[in-house]
MARRO-421739 format. One line per field, with one value per residue: residue number from 1; x, y, z of N, C-alpha, C, O, CB in turn; residue in three letters; chain. Coordinates in steps of 0.02 Angstrom, whole numbers, plus 50000, padded with zeros to 5 digits. Glycine has a CB too. Layout:
<atoms>
i	c(NUM, ...) .
nX	c(X, ...) .
nY	c(Y, ...) .
nZ	c(Z, ...) .
caX	c(X, ...) .
caY	c(Y, ...) .
caZ	c(Z, ...) .
cX	c(X, ...) .
cY	c(Y, ...) .
cZ	c(Z, ...) .
oX	c(X, ...) .
oY	c(Y, ...) .
oZ	c(Z, ...) .
cbX	c(X, ...) .
cbY	c(Y, ...) .
cbZ	c(Z, ...) .
aa	c(ALA, ...) .
ch	c(A, ...) .
</atoms>
This chain:
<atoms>
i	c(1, 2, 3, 4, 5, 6, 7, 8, 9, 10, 11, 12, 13, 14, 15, 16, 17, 18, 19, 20, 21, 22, 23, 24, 25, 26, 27, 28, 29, 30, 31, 32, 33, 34, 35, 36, 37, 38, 39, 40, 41, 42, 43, 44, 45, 46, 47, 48, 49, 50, 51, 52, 53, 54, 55, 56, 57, 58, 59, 60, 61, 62, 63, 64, 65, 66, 67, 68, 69, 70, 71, 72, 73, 74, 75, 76, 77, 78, 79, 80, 81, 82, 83, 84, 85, 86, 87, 88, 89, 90, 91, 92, 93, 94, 95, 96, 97, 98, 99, 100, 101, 102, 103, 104, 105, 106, 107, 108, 109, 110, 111, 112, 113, 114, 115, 116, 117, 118, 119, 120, 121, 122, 123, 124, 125, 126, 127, 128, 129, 130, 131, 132, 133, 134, 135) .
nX	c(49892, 49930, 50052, 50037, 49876, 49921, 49987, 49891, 49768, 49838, 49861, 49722, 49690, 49764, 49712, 49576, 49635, 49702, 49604, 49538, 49647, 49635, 49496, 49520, 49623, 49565, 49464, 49518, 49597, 49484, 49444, 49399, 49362, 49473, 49472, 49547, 49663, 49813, 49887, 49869, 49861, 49907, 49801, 49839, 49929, 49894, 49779, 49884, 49933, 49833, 49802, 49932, 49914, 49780, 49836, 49920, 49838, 49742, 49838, 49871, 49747, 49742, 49841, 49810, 49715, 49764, 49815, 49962, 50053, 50168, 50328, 50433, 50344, 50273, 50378, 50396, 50285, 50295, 50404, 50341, 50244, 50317, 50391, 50303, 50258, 50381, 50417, 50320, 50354, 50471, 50444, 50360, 50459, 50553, 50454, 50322, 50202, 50080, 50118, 50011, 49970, 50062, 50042, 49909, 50006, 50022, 49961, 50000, 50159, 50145, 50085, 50172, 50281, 50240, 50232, 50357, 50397, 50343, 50390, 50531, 50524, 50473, 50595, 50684, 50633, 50543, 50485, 50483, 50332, 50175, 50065, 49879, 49790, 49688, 49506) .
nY	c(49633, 49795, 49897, 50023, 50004, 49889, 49959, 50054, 49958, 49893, 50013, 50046, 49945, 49971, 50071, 49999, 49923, 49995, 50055, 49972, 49931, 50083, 50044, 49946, 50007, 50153, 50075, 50058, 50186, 50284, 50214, 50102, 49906, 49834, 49713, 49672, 49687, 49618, 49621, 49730, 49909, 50075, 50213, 50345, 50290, 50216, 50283, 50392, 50287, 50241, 50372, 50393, 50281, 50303, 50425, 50394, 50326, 50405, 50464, 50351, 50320, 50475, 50452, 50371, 50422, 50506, 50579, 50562, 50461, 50486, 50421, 50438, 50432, 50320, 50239, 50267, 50235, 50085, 50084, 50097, 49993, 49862, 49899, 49883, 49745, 49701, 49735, 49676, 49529, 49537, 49546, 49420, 49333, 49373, 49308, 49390, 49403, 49302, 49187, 49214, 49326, 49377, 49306, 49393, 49521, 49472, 49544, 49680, 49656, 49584, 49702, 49787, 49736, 49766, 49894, 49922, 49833, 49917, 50046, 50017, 49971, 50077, 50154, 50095, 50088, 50190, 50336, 50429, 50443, 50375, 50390, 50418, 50301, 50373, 50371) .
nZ	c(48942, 48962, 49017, 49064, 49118, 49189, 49312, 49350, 49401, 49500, 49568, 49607, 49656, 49776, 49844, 49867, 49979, 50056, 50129, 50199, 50278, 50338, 50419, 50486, 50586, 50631, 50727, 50855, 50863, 50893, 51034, 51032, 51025, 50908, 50831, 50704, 50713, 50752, 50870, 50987, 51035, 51085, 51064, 51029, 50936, 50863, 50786, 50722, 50650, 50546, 50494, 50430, 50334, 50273, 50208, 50104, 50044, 49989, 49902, 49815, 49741, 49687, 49592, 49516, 49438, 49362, 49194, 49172, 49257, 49407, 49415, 49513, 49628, 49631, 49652, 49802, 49833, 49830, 49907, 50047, 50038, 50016, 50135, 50244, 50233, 50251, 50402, 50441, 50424, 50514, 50618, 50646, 50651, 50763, 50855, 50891, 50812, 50749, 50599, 50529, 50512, 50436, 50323, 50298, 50252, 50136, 50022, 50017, 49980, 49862, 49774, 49809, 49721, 49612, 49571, 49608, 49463, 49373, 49381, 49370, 49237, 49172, 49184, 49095, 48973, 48920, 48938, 49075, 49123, 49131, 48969, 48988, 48896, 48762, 48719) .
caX	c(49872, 49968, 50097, 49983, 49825, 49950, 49990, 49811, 49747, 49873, 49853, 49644, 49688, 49806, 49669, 49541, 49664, 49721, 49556, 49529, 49678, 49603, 49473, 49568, 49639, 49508, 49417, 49563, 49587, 49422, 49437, 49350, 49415, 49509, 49459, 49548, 49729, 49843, 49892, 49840, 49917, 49894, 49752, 49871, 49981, 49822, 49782, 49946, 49939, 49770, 49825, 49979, 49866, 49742, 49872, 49939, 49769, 49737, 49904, 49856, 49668, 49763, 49892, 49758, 49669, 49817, 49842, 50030, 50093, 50239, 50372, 50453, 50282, 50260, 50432, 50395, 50220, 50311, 50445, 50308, 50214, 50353, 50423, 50245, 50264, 50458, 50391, 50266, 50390, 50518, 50394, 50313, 50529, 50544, 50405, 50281, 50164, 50090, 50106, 49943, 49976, 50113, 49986, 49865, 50019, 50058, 49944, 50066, 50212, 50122, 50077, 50231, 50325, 50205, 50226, 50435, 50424, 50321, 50443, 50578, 50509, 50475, 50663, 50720, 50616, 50472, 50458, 50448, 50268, 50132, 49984, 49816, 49732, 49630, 49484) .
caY	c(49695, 49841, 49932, 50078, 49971, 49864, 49990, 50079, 49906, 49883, 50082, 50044, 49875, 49987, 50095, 49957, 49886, 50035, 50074, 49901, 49967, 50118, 50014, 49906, 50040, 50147, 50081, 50079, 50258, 50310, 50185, 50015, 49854, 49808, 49645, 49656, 49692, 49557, 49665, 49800, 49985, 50150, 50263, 50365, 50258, 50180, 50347, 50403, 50243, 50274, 50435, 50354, 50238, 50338, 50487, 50350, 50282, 50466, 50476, 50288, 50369, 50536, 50442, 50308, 50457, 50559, 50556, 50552, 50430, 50478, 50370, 50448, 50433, 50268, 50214, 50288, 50191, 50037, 50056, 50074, 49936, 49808, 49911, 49869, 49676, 49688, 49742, 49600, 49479, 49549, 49539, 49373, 49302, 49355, 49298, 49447, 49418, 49236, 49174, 49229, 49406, 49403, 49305, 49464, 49572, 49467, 49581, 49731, 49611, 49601, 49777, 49847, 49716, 49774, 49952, 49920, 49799, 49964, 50093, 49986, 49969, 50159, 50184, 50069, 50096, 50212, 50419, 50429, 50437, 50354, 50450, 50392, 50290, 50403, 50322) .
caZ	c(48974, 48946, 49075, 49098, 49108, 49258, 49363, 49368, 49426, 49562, 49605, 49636, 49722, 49826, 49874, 49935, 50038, 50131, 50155, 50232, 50333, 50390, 50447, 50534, 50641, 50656, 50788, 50905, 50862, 50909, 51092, 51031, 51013, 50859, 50816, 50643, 50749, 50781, 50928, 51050, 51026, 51094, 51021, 50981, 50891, 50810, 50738, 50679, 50570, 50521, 50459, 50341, 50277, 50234, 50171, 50054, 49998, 49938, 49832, 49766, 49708, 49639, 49544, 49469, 49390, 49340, 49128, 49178, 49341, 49421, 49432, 49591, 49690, 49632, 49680, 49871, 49850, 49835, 49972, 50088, 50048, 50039, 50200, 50292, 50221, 50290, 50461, 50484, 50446, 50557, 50701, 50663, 50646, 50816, 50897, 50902, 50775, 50717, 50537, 50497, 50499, 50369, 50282, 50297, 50231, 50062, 49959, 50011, 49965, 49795, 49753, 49808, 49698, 49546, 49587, 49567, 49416, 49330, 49386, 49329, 49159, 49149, 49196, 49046, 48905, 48914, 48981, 49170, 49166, 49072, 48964, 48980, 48824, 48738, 48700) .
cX	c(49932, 49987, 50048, 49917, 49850, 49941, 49906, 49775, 49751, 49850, 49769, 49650, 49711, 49760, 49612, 49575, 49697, 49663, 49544, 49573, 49664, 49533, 49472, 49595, 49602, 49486, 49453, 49578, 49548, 49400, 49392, 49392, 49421, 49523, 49515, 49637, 49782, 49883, 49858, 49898, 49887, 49837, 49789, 49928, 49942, 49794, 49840, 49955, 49876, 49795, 49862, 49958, 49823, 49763, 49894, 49874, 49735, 49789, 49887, 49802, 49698, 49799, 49853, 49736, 49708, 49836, 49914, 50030, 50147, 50270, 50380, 50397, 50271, 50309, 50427, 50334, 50265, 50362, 50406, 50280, 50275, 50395, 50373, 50252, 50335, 50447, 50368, 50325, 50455, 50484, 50375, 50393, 50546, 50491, 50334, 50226, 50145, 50075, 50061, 49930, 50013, 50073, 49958, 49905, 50030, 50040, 49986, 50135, 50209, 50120, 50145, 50291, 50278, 50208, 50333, 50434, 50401, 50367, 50518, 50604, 50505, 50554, 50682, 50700, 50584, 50489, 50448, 50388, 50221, 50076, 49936, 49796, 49670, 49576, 49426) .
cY	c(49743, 49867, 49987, 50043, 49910, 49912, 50052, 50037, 49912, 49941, 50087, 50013, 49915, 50021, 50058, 49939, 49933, 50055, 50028, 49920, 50026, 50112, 49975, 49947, 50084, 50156, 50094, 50138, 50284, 50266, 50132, 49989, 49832, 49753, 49617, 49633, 49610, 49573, 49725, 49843, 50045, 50181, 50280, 50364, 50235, 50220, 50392, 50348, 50257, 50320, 50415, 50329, 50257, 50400, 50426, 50317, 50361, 50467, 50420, 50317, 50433, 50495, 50404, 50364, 50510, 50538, 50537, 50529, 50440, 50428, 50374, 50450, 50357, 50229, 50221, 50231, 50116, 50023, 50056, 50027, 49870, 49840, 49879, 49789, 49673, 49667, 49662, 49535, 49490, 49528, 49461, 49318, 49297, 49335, 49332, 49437, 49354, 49238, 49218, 49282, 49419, 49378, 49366, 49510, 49550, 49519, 49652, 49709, 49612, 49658, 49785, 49799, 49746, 49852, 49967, 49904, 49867, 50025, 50067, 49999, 50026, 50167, 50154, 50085, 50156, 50291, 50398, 50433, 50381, 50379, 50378, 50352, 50341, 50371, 50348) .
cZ	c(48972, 49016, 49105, 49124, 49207, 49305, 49378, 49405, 49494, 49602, 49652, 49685, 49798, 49872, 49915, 49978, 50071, 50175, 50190, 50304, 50365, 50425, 50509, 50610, 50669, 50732, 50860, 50918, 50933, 50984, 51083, 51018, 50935, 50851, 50742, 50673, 50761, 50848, 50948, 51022, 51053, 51061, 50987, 50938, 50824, 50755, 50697, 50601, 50509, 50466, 50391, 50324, 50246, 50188, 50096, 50022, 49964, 49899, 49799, 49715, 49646, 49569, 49501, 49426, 49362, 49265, 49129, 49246, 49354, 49457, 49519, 49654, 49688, 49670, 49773, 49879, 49875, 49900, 50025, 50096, 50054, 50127, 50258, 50292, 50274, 50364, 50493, 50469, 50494, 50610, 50711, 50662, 50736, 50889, 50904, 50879, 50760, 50636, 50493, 50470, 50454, 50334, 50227, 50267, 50161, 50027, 49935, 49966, 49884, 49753, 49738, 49756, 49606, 49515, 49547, 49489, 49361, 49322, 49361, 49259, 49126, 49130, 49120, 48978, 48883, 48959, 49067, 49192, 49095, 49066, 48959, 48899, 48821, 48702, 48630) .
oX	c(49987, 49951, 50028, 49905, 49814, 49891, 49890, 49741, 49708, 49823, 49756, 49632, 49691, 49762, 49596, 49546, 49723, 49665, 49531, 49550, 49682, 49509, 49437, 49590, 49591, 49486, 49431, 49577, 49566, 49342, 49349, 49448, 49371, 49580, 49523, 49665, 49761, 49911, 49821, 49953, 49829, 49834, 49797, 49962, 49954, 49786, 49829, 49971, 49877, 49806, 49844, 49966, 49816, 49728, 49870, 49875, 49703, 49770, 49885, 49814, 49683, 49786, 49868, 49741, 49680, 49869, 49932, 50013, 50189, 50253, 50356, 50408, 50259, 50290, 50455, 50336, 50264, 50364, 50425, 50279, 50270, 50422, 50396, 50253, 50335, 50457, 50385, 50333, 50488, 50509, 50373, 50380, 50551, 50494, 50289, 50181, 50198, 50034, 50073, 49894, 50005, 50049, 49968, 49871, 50045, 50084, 50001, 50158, 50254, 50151, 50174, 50346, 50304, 50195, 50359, 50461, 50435, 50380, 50556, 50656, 50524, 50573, 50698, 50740, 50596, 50506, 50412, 50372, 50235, 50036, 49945, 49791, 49623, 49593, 49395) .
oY	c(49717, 49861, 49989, 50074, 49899, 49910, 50078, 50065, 49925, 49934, 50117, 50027, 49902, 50007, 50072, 49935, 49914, 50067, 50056, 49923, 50027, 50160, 49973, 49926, 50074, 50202, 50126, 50157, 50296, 50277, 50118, 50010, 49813, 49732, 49558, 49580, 49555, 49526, 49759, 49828, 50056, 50154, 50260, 50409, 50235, 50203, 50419, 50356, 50277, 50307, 50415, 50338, 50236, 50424, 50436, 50283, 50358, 50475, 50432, 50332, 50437, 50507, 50408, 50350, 50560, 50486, 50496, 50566, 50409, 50399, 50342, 50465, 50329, 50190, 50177, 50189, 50097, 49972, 50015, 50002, 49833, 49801, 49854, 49762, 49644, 49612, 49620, 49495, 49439, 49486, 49436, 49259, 49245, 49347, 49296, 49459, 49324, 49276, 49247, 49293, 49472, 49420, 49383, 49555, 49593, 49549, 49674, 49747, 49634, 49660, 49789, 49826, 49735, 49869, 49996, 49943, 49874, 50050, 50106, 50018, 50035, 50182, 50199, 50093, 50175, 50286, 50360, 50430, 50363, 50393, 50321, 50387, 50347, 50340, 50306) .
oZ	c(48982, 49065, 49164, 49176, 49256, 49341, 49432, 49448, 49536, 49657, 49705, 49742, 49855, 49932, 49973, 50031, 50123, 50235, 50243, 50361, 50424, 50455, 50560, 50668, 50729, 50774, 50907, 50977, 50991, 51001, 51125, 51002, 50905, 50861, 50728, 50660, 50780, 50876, 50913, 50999, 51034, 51006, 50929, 50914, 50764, 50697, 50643, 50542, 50451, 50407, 50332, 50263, 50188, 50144, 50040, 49970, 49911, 49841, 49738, 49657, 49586, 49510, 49442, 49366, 49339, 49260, 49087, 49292, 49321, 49509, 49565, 49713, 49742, 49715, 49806, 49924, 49933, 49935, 50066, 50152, 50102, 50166, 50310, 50347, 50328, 50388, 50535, 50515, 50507, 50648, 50767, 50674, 50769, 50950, 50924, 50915, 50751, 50611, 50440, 50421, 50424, 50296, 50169, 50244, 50120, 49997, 49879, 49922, 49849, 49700, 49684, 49751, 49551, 49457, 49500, 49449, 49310, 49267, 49333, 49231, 49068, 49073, 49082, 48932, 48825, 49018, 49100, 49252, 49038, 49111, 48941, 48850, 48859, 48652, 48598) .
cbX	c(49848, 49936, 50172, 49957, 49829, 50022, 50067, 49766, 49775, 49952, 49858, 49587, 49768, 49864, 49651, 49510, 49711, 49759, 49513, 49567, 49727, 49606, 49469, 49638, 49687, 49495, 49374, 49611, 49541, 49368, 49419, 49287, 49397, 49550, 49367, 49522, 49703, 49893, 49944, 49846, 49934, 49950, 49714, 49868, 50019, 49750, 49759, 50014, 49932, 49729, 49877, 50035, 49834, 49698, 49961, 49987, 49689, 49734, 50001, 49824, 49617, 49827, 49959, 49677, 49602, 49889, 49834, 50074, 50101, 50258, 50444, 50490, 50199, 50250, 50495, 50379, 50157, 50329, 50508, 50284, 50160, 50414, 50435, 50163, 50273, 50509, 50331, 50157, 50404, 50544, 50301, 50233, 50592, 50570, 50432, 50303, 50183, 50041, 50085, 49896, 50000, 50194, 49939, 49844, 50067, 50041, 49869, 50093, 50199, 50076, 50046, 50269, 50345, 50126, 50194, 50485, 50393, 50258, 50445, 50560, 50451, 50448, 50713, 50722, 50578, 50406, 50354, 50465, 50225, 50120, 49972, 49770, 49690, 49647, 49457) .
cbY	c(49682, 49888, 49971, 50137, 49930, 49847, 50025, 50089, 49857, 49880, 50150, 50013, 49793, 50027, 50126, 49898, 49828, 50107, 50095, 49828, 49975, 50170, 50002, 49888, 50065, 50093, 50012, 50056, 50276, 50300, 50228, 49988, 49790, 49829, 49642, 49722, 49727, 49523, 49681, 49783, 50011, 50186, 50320, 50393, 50192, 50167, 50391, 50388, 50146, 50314, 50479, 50312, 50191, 50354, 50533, 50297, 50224, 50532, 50473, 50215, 50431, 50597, 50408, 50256, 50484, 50557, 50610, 50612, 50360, 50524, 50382, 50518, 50484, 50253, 50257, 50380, 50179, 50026, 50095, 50096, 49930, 49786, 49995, 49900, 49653, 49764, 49794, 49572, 49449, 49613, 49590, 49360, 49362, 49381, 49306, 49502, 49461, 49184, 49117, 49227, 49445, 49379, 49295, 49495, 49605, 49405, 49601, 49742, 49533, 49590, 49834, 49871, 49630, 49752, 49962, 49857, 49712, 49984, 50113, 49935, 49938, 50223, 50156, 50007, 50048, 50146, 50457, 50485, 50540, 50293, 50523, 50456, 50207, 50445, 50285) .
cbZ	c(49047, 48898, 49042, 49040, 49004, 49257, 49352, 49308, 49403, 49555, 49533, 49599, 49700, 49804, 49834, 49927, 50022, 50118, 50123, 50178, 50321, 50370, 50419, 50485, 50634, 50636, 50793, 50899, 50793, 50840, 51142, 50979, 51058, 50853, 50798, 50576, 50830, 50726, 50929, 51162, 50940, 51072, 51046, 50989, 50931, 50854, 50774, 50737, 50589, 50580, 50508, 50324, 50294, 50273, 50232, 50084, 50070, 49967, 49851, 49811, 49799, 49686, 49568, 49516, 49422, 49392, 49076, 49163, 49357, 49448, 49387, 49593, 49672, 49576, 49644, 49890, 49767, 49776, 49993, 50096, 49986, 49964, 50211, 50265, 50130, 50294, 50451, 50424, 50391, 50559, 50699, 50600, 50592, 50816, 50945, 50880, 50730, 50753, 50538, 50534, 50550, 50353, 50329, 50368, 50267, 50017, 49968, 50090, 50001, 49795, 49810, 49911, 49730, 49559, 49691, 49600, 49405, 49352, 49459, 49328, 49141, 49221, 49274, 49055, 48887, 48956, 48943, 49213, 49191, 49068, 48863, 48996, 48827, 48703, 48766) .
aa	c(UNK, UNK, UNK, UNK, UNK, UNK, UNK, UNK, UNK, UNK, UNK, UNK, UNK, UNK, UNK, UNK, UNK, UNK, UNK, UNK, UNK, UNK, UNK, UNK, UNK, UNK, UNK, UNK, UNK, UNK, UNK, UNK, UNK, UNK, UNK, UNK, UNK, UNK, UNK, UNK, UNK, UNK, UNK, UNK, UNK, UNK, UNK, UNK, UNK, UNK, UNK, UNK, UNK, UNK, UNK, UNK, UNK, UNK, UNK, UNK, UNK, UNK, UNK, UNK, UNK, UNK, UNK, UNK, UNK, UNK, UNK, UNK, UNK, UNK, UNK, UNK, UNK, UNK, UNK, UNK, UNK, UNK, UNK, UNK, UNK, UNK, UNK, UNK, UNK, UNK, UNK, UNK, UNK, UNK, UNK, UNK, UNK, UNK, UNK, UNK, UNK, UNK, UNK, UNK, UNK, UNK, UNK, UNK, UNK, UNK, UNK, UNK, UNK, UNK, UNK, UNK, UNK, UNK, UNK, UNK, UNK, UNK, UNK, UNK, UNK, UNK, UNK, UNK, UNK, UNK, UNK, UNK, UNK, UNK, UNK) .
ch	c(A, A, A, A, A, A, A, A, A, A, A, A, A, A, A, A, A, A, A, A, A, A, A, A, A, A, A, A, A, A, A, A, A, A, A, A, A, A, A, A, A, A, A, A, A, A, A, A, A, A, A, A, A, A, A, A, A, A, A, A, A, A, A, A, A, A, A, A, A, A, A, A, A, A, A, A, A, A, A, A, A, A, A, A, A, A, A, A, A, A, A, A, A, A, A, A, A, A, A, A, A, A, A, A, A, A, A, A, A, A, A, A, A, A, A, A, A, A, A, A, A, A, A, A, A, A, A, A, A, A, A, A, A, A, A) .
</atoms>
């Protein structure tokens, strides 16, 4: 599978699964219980995340359908997602969070390591962006 053909993948995947995450938060938002949560939060903490997750699951969507991906957006994609993975294991190290939940963040862990190894590869060989196959 080809580099461009990778990171388009990852970029979709990225999009169901934030959407999953603005699911997730959501309902807390909006004053229901958040079953998906591995904790309780504020509304409006609940909605603030909401928000970044769903602001970032629009730039995932844009960049998937963009003939040229930028690097430097991709590169931000990725420190968030391994920053969100970081998080949950910081929390679930000291106590806060059980196992389960870092679990729930590998796929971030993933992405955002798929998201580097592409921006990487741009940097070394290849134009800072990549064109579409014309088909």
């Amino acid at each position: 599978m080809s580099r461009d053909r990778v990171i388009r993948v990852a970029l979709w995947a990225s999009v169901v699964l934030n959407l999953l995450g603005v699911l997730a938060f959501a309902p807390l938002a909006l004053g229901y219980a958040a079953h998906l949560l591995p904790l309780p939060a504020p509304r409006f903490y609940a909605a603030q995340i909401a928000l970044t997750i769903a602001l970032f699951c629009g730039v995932y969507a844009w960049l998937a359908r963009q003939p040229q991906i930028s690097r430097p957006l991709v590169v931000v994609g990725a420190l968030g997602k391994l920053g969100f993975f970081a998080l949950f294991v910081a929390y679930w190290a000291a106590g806060d969070l059980p196992a389960g939940a870092v679990l729930q963040a590998t796929p971030d862990l993933v992405l955002g390591s798929v998201f580097l190894w592409w921006a990487w590869a741009e940097r070394r060989g290849a134009p800072a962006t990549v064109r579409a196959a014309v088909s």
